[in-house]
N, CA and C atoms as an extended XYZ file, in Angstrom:
609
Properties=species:S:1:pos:R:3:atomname:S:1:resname:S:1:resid:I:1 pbc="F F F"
N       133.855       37.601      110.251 N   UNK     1
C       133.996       39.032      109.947 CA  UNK     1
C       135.039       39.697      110.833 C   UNK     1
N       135.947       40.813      110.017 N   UNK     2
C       136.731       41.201      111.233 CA  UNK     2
C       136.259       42.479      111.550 C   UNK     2
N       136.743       43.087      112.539 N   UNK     3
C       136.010       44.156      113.286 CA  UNK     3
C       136.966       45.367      112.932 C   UNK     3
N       135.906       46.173      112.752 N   UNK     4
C       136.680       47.659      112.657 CA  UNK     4
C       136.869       47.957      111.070 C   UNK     4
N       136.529       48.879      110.680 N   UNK     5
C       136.940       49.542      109.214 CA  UNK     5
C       137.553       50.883      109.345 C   UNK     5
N       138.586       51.283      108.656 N   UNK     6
C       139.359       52.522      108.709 CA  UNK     6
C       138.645       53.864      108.386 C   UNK     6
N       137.824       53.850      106.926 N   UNK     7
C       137.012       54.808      107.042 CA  UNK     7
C       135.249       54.367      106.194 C   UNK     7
N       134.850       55.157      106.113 N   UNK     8
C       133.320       54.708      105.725 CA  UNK     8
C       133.482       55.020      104.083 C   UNK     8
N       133.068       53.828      103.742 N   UNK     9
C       132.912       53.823      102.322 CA  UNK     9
C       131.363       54.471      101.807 C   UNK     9
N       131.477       54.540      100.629 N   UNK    10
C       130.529       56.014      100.397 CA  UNK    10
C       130.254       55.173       98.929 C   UNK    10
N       129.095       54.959       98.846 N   UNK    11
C       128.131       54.396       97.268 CA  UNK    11
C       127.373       55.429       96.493 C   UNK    11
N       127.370       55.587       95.844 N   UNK    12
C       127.014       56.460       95.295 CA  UNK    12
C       125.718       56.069       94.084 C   UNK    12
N       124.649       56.866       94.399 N   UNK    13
C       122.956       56.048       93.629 CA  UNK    13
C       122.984       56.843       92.679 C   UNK    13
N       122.980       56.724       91.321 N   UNK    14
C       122.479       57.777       90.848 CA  UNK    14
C       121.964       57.224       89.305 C   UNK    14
N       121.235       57.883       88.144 N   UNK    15
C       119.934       57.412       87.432 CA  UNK    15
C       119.215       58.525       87.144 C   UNK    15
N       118.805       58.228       85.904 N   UNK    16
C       118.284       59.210       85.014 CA  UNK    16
C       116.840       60.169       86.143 C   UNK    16
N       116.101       61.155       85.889 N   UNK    17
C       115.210       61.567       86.287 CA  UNK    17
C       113.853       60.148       86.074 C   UNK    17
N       112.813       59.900       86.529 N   UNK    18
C       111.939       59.187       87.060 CA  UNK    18
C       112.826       57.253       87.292 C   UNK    18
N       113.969       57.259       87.165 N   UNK    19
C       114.566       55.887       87.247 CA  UNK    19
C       113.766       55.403       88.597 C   UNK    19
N       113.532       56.010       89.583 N   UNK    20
C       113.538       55.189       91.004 CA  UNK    20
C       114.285       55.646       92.126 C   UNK    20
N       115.207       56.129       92.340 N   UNK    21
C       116.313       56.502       92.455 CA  UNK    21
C       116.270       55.893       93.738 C   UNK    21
N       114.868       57.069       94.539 N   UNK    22
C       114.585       57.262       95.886 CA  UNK    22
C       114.038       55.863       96.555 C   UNK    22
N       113.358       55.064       95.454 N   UNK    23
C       112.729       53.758       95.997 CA  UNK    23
C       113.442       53.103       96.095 C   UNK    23
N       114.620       53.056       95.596 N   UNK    24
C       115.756       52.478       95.536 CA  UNK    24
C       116.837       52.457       96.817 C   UNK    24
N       116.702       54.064       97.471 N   UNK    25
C       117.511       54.123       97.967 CA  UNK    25
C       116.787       53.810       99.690 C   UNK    25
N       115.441       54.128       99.793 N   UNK    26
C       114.662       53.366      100.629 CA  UNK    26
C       114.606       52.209      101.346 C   UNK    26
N       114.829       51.725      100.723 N   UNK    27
C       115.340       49.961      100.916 CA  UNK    27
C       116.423       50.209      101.398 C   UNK    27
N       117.365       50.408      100.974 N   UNK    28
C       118.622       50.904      101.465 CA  UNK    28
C       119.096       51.374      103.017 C   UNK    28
N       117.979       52.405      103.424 N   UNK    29
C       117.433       52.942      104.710 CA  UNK    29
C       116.631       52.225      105.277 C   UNK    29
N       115.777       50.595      104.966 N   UNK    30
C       115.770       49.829      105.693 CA  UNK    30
C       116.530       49.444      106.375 C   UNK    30
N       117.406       48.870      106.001 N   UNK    31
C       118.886       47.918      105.941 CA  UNK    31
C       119.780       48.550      106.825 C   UNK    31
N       119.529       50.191      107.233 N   UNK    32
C       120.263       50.992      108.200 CA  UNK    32
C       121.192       51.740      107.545 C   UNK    32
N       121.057       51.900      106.450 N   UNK    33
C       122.091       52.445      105.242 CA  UNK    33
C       121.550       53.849      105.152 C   UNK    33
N       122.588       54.786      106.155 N   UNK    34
C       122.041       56.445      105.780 CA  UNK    34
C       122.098       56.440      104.473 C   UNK    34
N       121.328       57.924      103.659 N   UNK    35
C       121.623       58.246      102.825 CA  UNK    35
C       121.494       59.872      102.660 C   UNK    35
N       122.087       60.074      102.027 N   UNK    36
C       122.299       61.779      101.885 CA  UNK    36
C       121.773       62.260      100.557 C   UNK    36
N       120.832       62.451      100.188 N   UNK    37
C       120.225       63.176       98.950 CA  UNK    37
C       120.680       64.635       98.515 C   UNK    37
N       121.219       64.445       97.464 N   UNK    38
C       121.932       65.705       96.929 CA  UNK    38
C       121.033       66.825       96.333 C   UNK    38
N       120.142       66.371       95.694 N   UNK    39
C       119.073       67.296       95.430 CA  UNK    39
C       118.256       68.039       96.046 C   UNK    39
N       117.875       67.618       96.886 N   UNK    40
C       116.973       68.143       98.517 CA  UNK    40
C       118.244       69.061       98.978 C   UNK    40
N       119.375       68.607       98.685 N   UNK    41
C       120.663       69.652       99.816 CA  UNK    41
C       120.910       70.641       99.235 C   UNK    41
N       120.904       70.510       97.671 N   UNK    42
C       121.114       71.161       96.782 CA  UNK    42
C       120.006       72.660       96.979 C   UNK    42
N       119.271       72.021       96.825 N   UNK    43
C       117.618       72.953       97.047 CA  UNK    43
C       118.085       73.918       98.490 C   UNK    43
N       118.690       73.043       99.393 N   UNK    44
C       118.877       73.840      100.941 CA  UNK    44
C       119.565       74.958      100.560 C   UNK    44
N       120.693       74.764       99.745 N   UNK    45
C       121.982       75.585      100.274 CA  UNK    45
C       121.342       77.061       99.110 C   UNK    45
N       120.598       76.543       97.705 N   UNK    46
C       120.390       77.373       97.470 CA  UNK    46
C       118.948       78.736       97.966 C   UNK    46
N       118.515       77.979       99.084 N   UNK    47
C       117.790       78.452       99.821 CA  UNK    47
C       118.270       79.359      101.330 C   UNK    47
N       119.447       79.077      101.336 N   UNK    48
C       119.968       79.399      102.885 CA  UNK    48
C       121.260       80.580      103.015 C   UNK    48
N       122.078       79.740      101.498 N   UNK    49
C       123.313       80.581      101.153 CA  UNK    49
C       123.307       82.284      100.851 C   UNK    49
N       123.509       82.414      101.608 N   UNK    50
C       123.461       84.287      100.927 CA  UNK    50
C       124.163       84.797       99.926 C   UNK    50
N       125.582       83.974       99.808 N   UNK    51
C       126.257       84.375       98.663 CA  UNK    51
C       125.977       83.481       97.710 C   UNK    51
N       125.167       82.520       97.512 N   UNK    52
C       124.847       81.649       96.496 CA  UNK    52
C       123.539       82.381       96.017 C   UNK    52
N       122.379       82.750       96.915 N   UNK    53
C       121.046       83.516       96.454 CA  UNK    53
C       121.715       84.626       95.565 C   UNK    53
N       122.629       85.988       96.156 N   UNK    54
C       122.980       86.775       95.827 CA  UNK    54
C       123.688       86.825       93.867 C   UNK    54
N       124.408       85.452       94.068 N   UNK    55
C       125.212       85.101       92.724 CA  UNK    55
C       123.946       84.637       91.517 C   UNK    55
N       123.159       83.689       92.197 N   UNK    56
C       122.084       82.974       91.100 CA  UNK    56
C       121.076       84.310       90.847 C   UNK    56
N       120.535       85.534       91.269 N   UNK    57
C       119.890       86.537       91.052 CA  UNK    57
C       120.777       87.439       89.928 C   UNK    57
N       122.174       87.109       90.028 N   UNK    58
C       123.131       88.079       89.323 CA  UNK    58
C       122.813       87.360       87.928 C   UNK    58
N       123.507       85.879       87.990 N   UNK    59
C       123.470       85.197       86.818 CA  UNK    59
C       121.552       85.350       85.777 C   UNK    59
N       120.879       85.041       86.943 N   UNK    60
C       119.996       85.156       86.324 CA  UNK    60
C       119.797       86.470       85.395 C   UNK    60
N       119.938       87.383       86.317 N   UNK    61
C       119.398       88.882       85.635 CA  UNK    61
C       118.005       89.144       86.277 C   UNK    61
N       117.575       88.775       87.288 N   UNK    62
C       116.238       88.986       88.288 CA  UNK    62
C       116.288       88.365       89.150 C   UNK    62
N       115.076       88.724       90.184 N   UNK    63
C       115.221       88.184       90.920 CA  UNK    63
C       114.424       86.986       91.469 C   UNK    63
N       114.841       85.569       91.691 N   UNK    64
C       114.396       84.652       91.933 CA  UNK    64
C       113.840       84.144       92.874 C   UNK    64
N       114.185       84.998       93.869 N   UNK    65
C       113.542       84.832       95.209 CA  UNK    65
C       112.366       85.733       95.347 C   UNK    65
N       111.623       86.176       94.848 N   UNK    66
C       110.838       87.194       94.769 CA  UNK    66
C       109.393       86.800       95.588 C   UNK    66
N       108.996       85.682       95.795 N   UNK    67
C       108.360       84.730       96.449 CA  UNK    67
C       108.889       84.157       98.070 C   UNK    67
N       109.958       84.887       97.992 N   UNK    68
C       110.864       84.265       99.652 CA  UNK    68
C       111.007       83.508       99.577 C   UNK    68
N       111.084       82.416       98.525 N   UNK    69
C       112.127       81.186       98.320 CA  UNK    69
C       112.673       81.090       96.970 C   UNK    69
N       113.691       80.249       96.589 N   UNK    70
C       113.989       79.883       95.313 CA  UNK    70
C       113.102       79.582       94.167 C   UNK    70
N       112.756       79.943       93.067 N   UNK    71
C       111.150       80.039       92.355 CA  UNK    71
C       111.961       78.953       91.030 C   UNK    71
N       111.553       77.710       91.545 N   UNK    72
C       112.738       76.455       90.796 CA  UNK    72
C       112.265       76.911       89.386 C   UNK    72
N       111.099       76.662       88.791 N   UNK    73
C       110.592       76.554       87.780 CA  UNK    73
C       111.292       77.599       87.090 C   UNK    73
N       110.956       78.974       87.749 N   UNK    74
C       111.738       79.984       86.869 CA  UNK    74
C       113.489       79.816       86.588 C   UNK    74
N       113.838       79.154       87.590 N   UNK    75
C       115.235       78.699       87.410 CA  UNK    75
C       115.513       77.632       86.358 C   UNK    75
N       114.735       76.658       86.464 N   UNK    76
C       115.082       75.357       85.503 CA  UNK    76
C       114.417       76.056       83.973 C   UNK    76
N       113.964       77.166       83.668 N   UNK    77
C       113.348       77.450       82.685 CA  UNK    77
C       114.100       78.098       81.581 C   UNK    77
N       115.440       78.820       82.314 N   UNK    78
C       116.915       79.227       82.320 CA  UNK    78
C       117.555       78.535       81.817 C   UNK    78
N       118.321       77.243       83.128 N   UNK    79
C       119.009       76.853       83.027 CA  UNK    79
C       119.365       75.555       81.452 C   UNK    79
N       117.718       74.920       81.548 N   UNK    80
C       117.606       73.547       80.689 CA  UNK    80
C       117.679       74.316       79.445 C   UNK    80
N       117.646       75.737       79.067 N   UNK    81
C       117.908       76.253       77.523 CA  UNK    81
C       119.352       77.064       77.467 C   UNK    81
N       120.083       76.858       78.359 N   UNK    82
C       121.238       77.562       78.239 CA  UNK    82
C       122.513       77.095       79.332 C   UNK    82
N       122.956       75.655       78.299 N   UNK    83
C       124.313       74.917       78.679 CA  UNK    83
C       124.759       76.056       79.500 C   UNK    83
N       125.864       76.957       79.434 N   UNK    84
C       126.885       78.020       79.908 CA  UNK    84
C       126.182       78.360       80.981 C   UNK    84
N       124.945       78.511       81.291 N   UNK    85
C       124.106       79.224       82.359 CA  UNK    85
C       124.450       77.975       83.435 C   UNK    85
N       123.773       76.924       82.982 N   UNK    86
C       123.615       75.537       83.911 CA  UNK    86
C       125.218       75.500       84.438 C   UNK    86
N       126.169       75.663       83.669 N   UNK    87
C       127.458       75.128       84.115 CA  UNK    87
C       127.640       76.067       84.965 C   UNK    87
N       127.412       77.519       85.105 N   UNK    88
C       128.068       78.412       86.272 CA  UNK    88
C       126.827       78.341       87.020 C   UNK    88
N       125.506       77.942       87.257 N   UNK    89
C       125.005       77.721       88.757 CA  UNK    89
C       125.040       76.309       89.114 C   UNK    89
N       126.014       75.426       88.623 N   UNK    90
C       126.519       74.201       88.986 CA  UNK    90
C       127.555       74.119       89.696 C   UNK    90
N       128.538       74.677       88.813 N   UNK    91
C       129.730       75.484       89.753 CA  UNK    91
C       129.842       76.700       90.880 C   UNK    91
N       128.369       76.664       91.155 N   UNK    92
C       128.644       77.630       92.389 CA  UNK    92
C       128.209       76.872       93.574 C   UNK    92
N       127.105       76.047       93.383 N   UNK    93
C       126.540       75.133       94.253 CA  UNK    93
C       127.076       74.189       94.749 C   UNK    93
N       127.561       73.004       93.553 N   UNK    94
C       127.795       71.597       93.768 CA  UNK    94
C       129.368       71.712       94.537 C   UNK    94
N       130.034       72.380       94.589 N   UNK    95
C       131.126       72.823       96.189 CA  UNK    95
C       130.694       72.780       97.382 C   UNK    95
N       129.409       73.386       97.587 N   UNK    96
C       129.150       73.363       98.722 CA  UNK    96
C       128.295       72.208       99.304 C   UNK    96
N       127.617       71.538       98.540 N   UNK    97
C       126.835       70.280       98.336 CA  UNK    97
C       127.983       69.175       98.917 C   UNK    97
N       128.725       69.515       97.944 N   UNK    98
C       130.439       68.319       98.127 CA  UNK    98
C       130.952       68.179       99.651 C   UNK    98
N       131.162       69.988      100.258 N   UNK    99
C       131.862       69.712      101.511 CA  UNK    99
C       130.554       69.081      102.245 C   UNK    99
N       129.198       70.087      102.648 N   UNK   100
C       128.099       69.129      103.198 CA  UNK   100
C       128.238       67.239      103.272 C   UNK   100
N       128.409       67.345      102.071 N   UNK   101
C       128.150       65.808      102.116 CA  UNK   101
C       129.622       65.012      102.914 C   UNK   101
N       130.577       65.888      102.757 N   UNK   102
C       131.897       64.864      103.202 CA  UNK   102
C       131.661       65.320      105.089 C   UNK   102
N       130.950       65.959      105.550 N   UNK   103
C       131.088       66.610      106.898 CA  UNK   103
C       130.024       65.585      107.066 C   UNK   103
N       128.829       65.448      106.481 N   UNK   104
C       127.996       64.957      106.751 CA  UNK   104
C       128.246       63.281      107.011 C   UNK   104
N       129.335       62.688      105.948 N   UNK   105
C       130.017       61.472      106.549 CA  UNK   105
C       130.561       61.051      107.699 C   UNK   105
N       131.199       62.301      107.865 N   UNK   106
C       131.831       61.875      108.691 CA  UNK   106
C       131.428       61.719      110.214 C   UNK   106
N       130.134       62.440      110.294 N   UNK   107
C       129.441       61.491      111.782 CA  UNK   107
C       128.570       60.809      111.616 C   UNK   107
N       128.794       59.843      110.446 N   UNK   108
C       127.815       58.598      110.263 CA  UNK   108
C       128.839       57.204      110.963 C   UNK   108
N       128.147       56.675      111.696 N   UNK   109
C       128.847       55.584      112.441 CA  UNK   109
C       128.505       54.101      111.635 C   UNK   109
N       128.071       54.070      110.332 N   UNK   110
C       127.933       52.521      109.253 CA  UNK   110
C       129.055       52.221      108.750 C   UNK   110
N       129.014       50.862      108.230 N   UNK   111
C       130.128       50.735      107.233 CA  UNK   111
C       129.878       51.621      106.403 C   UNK   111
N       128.658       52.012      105.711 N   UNK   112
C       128.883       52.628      104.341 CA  UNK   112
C       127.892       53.421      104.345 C   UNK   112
N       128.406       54.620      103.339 N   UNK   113
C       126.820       55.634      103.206 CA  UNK   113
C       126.966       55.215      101.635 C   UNK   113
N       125.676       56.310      101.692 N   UNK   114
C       125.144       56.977      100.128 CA  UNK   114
C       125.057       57.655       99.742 C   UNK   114
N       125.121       58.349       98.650 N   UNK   115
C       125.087       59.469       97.797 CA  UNK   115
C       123.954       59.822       96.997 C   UNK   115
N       122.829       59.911       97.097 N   UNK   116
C       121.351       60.148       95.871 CA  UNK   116
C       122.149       61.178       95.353 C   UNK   116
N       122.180       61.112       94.040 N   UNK   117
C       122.577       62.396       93.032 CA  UNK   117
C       121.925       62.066       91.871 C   UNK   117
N       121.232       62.313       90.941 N   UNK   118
C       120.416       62.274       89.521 CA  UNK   118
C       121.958       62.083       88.334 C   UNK   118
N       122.570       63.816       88.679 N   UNK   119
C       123.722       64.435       88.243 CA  UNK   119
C       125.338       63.665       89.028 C   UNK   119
N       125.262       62.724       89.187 N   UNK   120
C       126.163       61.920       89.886 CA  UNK   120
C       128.073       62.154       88.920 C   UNK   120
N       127.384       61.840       87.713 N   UNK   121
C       128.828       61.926       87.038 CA  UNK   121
C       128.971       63.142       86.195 C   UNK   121
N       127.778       63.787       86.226 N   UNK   122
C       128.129       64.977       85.281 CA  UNK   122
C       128.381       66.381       86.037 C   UNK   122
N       128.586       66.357       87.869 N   UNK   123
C       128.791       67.328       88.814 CA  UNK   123
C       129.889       66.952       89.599 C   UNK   123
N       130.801       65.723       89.128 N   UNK   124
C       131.795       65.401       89.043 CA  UNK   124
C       131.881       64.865       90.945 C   UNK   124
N       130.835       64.434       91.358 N   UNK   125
C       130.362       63.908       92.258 CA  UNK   125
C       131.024       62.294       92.735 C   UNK   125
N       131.161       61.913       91.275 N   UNK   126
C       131.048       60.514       91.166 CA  UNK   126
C       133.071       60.182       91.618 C   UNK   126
N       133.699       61.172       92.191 N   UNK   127
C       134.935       61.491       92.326 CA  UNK   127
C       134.953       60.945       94.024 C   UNK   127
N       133.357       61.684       94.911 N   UNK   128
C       133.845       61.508       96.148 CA  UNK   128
C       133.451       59.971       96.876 C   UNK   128
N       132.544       59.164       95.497 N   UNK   129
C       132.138       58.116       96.161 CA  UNK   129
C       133.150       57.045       95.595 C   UNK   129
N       133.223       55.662       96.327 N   UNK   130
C       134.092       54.480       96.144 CA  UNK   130
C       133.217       53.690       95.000 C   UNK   130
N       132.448       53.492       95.350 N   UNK   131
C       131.421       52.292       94.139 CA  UNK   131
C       130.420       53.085       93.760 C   UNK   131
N       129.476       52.988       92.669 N   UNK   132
C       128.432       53.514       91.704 CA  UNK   132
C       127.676       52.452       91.301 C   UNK   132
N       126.095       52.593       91.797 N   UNK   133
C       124.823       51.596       91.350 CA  UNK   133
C       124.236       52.512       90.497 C   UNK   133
N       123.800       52.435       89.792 N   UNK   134
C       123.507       53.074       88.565 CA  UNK   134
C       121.515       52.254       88.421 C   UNK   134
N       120.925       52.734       88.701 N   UNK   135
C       118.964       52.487       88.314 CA  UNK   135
C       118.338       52.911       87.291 C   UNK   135
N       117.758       51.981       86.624 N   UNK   136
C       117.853       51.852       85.214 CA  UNK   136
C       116.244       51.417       84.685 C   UNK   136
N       115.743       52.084       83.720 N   UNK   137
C       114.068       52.172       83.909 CA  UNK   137
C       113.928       52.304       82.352 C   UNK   137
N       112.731       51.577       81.866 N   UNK   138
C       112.244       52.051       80.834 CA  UNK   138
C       111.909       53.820       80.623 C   UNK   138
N       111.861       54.334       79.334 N   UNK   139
C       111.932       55.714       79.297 CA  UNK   139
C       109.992       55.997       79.369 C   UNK   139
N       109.569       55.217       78.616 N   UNK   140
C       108.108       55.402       78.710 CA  UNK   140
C       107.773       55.339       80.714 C   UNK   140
N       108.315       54.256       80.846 N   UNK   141
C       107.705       54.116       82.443 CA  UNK   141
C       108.271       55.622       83.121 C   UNK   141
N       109.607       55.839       82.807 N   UNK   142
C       110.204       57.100       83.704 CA  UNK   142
C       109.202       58.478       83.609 C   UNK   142
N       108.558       58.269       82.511 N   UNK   143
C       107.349       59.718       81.658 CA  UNK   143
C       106.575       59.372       82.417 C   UNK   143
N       105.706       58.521       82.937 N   UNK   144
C       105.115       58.457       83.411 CA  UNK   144
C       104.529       58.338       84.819 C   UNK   144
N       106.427       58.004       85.514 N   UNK   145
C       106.392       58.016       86.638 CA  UNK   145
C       106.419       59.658       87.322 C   UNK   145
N       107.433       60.479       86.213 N   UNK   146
C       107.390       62.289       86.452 CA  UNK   146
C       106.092       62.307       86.388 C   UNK   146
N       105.482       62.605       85.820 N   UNK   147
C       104.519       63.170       85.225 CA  UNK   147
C       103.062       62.842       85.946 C   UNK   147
N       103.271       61.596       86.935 N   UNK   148
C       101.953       61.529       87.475 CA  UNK   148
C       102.108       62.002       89.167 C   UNK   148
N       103.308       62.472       89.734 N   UNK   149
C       104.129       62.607       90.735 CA  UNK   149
C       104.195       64.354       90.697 C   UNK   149
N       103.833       65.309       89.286 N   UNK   150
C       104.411       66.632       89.398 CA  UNK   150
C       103.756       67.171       88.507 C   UNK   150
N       104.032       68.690       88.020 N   UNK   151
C       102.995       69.180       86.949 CA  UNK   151
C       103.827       69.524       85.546 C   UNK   151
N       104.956       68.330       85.990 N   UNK   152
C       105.574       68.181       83.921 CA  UNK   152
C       105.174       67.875       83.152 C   UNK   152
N       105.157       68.310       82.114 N   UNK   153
C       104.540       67.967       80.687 CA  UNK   153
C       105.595       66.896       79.996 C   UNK   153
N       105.092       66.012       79.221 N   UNK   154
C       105.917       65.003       78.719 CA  UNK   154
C       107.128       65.356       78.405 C   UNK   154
N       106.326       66.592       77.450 N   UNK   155
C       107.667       67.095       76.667 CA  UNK   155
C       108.968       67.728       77.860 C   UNK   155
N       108.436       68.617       78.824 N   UNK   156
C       109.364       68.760       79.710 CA  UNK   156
C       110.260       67.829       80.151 C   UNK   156
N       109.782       66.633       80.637 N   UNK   157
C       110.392       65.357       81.241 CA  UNK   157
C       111.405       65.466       80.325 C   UNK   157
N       111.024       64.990       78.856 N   UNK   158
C       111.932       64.616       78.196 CA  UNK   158
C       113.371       65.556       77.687 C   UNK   158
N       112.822       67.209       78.459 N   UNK   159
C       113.938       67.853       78.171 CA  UNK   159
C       115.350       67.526       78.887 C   UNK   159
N       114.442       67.112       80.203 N   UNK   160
C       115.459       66.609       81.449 CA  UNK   160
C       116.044       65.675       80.887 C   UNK   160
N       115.213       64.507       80.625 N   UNK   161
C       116.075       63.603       79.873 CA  UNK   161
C       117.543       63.713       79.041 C   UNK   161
N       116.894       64.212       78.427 N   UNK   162
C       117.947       64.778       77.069 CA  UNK   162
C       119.104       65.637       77.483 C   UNK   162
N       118.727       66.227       78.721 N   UNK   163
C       120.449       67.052       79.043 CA  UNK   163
C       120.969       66.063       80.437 C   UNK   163
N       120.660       65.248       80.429 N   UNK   164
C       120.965       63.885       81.347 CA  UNK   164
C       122.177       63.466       80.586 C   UNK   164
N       123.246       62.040       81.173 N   UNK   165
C       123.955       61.280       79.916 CA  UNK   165
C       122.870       60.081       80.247 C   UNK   165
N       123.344       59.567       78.999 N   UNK   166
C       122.888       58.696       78.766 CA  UNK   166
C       122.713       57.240       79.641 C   UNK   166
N       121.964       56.533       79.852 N   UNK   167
C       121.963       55.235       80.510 CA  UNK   167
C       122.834       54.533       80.428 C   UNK   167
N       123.299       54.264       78.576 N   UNK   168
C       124.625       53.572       78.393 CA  UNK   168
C       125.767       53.439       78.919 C   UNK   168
N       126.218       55.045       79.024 N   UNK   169
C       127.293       55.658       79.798 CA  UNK   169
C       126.988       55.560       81.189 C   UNK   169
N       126.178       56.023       81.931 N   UNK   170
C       126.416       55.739       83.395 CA  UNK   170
C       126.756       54.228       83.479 C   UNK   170
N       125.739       53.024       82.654 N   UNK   171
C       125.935       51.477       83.413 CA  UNK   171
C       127.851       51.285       82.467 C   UNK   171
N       128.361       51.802       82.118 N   UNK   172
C       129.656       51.892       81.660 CA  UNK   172
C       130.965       51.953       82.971 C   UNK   172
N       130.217       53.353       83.253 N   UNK   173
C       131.119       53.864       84.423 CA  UNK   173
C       130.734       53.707       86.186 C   UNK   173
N       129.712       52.160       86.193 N   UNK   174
C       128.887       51.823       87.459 CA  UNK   174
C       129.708       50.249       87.812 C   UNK   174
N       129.305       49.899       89.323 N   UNK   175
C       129.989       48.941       89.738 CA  UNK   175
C       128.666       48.414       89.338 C   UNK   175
N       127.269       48.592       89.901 N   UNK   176
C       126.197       47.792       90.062 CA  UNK   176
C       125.259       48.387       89.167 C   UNK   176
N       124.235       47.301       88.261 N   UNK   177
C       123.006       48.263       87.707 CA  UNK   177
C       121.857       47.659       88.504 C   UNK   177
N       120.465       48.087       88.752 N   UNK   178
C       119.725       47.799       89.636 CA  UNK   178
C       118.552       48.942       88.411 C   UNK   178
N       118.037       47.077       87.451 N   UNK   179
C       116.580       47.483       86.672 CA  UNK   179
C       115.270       47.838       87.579 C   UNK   179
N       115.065       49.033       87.476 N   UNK   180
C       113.707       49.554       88.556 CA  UNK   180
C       112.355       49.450       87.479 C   UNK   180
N       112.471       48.660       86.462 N   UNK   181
C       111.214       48.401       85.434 CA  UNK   181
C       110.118       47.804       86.431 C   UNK   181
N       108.587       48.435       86.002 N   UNK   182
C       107.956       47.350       87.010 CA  UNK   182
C       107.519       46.320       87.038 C   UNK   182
N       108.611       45.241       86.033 N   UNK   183
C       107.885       43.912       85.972 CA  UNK   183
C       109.520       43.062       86.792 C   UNK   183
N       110.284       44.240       87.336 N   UNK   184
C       111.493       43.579       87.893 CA  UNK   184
C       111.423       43.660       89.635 C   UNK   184
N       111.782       43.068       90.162 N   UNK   185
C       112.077       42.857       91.542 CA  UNK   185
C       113.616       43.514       92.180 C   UNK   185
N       113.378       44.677       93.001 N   UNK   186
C       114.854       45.256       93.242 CA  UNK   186
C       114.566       44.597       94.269 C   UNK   186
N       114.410       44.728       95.247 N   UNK   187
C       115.180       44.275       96.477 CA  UNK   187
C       115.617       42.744       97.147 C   UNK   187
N       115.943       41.891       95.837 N   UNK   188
C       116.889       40.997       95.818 CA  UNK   188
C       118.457       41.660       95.107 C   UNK   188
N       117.746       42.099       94.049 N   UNK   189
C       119.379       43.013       93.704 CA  UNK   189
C       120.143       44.073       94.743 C   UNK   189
N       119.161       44.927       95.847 N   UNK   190
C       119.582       45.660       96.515 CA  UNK   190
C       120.486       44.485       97.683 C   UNK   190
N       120.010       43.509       98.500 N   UNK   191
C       120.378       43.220       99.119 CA  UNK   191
C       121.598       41.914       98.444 C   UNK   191
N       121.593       42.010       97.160 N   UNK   192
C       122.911       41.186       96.716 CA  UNK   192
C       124.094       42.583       96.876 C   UNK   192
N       123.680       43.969       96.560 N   UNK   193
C       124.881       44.933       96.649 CA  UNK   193
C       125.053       44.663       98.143 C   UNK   193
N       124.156       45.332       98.763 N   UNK   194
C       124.652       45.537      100.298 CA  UNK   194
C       125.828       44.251      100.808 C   UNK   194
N       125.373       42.623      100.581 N   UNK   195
C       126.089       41.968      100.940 CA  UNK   195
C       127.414       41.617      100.331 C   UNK   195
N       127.735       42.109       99.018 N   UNK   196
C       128.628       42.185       98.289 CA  UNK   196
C       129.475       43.301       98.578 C   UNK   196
N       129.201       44.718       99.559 N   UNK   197
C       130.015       46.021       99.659 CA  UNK   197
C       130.198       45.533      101.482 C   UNK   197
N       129.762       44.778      101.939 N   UNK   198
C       129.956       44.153      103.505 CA  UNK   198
C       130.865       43.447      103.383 C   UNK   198
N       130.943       42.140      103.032 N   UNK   199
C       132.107       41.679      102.378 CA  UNK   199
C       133.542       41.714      102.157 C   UNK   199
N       133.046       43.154      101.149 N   UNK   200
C       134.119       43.470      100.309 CA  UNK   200
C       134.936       44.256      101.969 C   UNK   200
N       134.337       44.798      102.327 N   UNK   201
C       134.658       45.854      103.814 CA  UNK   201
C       135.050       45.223      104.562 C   UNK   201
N       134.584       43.161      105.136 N   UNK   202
C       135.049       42.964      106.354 CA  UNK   202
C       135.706       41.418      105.629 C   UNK   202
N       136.273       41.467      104.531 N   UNK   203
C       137.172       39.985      104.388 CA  UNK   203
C       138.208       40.680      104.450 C   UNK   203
């Protein structure tokens, strides 16, 4: 192996809603592999930002914080029935998510980070990472994995679903797929990526 890499390569996880994502990326954080979850950051900034609270209360037309935090449900209740809505509190957020995450690289001392994003290629995310594993699940198992984890209704799940892309398309535009079905075994596939992006970093 030779020593020293120029800069930190950046993987990027991402997979439909109940795919795995997080169990996935777990293993991962065995192995010493930070990872940076976009959704949890996502949740921060719209919790912290003053000019982001201020803008999503405008867009909305009320107020969302009315509870002293972000009131998601009433937000996703919005957003999942009105494309144009979703795209401008996407575009106000996922900027600031973006720089977070590139600041946030940069005092990681690994060969490589990660990216958890659900919305990986459709928040145009999939721009700041080098490689894409893409986790991949039966749709019945994914219903059931929401749904026993939160207080969604099938039908909800499946709304998420449906304004998701498709599975096809992400394992299209992915270096790695990693089946999280539960009659499959990931963490021989996880540790064939890791040693395959080590590799690739120190030949």
């Amino acid at each position: 192996m030779k020593q020293g890499i120029k800069k930190i390569m950046k993987l990027g996880v991402t997979g439909g809603i109940g795919s795995g994502k997080t169990s996935v990326c777990k293993v991962f954080s065995v192995l010493g592999i930070p990872v940076f979850f976009a959704d949890p950051e996502a949740n921060l900034v719209m919790n912290s930002d003053e000019n982001i609270i201020r803008e999503l209360n405008k867009l909305a037309g009320n107020d969302l914080y009315s509870e002293g935090s972000l009131n998601r449900k009433k937000l996703a209740a919005l957003i999942f029935k009105d494309q144009d809505l979703l795209k401008k509190v996407n575009s106000l957020v996922h900027p600031v998510v973006f720089d977070n995450f590139k600041q946030w690289t940069e005092i990681q001392d690994t060969p490589y980070v990660i990216m958890e994003a659900a919305i990986l290629f459709e928040s145009g995310a999939s721009k700041l990472v080098d490689r894409i594993a893409t986790v991949i699940a039966p749709v019945e198992e994914r219903i059931s994995r929401v749904t026993q984890r939160n207080t969604l209704s099938r039908e909800q799940v499946m709304e998420r679903i449906n304004n998701q892309i498709k599975d096809s398309e992400r394992i299209k535009r992915s270096d790695y797929i990693i089946n999280n079905s539960e009659n499959e075994m990931i963490i021989p596939v996880i540790l064939k990526i890791h040693e395959d992006i080590l590799e690739h970093l120190y030949s």
